[in-house]
C-alpha positions as CSV (number, residue, x, y, z in Angstrom):
1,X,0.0,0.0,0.0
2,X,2.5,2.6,1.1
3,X,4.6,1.8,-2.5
4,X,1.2,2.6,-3.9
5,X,0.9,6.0,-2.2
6,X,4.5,6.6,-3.4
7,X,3.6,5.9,-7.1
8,X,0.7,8.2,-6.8
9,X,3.0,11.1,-5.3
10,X,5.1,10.5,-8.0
11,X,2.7,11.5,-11.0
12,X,2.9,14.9,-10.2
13,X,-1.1,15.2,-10.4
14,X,-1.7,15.1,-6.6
15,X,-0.8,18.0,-4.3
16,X,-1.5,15.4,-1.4
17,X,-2.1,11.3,-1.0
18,X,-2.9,9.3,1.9
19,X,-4.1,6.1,2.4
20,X,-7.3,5.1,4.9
21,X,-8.5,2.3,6.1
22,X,-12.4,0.4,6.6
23,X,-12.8,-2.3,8.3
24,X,-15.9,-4.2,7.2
25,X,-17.7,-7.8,7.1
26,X,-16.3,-8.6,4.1
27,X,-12.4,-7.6,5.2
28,X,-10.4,-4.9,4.9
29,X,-10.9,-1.9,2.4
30,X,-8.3,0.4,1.0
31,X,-9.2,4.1,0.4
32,X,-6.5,6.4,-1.7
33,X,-7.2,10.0,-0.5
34,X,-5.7,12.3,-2.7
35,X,-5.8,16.6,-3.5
36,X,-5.3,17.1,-6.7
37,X,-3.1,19.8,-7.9
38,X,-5.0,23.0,-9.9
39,X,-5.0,22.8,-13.9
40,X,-3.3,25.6,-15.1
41,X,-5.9,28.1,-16.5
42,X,-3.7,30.2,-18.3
43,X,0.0,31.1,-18.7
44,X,0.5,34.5,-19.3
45,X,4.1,37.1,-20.3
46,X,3.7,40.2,-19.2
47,X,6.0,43.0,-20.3
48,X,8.0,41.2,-23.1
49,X,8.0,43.7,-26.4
50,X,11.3,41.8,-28.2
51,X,10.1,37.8,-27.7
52,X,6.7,36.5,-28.4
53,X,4.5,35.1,-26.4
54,X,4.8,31.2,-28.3
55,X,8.5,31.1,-28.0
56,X,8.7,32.0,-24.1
57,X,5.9,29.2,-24.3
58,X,8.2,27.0,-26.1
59,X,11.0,27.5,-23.3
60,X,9.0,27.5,-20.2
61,X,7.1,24.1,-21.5
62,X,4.1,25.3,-19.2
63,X,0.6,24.5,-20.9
64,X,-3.1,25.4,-20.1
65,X,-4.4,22.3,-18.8
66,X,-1.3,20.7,-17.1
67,X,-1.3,21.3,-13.5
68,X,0.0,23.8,-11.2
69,X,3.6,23.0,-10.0
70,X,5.5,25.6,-7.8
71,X,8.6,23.7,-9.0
72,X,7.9,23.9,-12.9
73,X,7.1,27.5,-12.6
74,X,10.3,28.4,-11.0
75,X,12.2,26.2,-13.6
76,X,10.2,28.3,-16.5
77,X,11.6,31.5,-14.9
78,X,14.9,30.3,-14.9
79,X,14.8,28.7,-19.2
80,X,13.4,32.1,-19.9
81,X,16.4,33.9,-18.3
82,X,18.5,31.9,-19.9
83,X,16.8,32.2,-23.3
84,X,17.1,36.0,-22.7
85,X,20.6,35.3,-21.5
86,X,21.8,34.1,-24.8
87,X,19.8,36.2,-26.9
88,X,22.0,39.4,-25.7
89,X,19.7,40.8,-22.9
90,X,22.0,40.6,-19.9
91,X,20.0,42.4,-18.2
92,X,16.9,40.4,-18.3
93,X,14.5,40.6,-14.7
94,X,11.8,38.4,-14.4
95,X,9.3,38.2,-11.5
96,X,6.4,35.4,-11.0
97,X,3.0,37.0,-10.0
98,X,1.1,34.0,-9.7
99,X,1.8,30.4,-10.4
100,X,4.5,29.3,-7.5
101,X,1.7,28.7,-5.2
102,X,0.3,25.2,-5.7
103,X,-3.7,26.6,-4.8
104,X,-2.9,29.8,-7.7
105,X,-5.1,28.7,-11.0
106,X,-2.0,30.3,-13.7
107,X,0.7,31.5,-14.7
108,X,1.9,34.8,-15.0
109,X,5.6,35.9,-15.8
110,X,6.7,40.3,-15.3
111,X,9.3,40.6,-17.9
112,X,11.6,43.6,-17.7
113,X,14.0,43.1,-20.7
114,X,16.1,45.6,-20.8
115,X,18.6,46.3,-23.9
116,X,20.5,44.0,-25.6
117,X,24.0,44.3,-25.4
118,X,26.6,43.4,-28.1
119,X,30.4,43.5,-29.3
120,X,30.4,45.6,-32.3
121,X,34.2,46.1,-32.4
122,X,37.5,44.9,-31.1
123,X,40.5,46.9,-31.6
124,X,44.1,46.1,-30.7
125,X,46.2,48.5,-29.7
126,X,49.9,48.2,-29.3
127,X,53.6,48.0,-31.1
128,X,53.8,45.6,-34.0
129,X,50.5,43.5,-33.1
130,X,51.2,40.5,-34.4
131,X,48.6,39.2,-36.3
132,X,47.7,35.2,-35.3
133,X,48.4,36.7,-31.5
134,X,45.4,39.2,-32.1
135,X,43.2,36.1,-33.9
136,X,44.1,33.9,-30.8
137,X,42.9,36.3,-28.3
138,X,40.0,37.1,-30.4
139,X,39.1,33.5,-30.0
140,X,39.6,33.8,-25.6
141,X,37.2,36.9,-25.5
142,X,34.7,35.0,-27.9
143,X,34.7,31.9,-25.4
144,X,34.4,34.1,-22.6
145,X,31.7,35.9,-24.1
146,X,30.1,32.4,-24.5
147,X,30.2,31.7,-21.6
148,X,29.0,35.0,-19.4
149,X,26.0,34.5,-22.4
150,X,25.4,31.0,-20.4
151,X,25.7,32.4,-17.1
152,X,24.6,36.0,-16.0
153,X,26.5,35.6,-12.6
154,X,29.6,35.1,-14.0
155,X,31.3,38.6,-14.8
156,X,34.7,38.9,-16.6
157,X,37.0,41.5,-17.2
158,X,38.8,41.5,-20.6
């Protein structure tokens, strides 16, 4: 029974399961009493002007009729900086308003996103650059670029 419980937690679909028992004539009767988690209602982006709505859907994988998990939201917020991320917008701020609550009935994302920042140019300055030394630091700034892109916290100075 208690492996039983366990498989029904592990669904996702229940908020809560327990299991009760009855005792009657005929023997022993199991009851599964489970809350089941909201649907979601909607899932909405509020405040995004550069990214539609379908491809922060694409990213956060959250859909009107799954059901409401704190833990999925929070993991949408953090694909949708990351989208942002590598798209340029460093900057990116994103708030939940409803949806990491498991009674809320949506989703609702505040996007602030800020400008998106680029390298335009990179000039060497210096005595007799040598050439394939500028093209191999060129390739270092480009990696570390890369990889500040795949994580905001993570600040270099060239």
């Amino acid at each position: 029974v208690q492996r039983d419980v366990r498989n029904l937690a592990n669904l996702g679909w229940f908020v809560d399961v327990k299991s009760l028992y009855e005792r009657t004539p005929q023997g022993r009767i199991v009851i599964f009493q489970v809350v089941e988690r909201p649907t979601i209602r909607y899932v909405q982006y509020v405040g995004n002007t550069k990214v539609k709505d379908k491809t922060l859907g694409k990213q956060t994988l959250l859909k009107v009729g799954g059901s409401v998990d704190p833990y999925a939201v929070q993991e949408g917020k953090r694909k949708l900086r990351d989208y942002y991320v590598s798209k340029g917008y460093n900057n990116i701020q994103i708030s939940i308003l409803e949806g990491d609550k498991p009674t809320d009935q949506g989703v609702t994302y505040l996007i602030h996103e800020g400008v998106a920042q680029r390298i335009w140019k990179t000039k060497f300055v210096g005595s007799e650059a040598d050439p394939v030394c500028c093209a191999c630091l060129l390739v270092v700034i480009a990696a570390r670029w890369q990889l500040a892109q795949s994580s905001a916290s993570v600040l270099f100075q060239l």
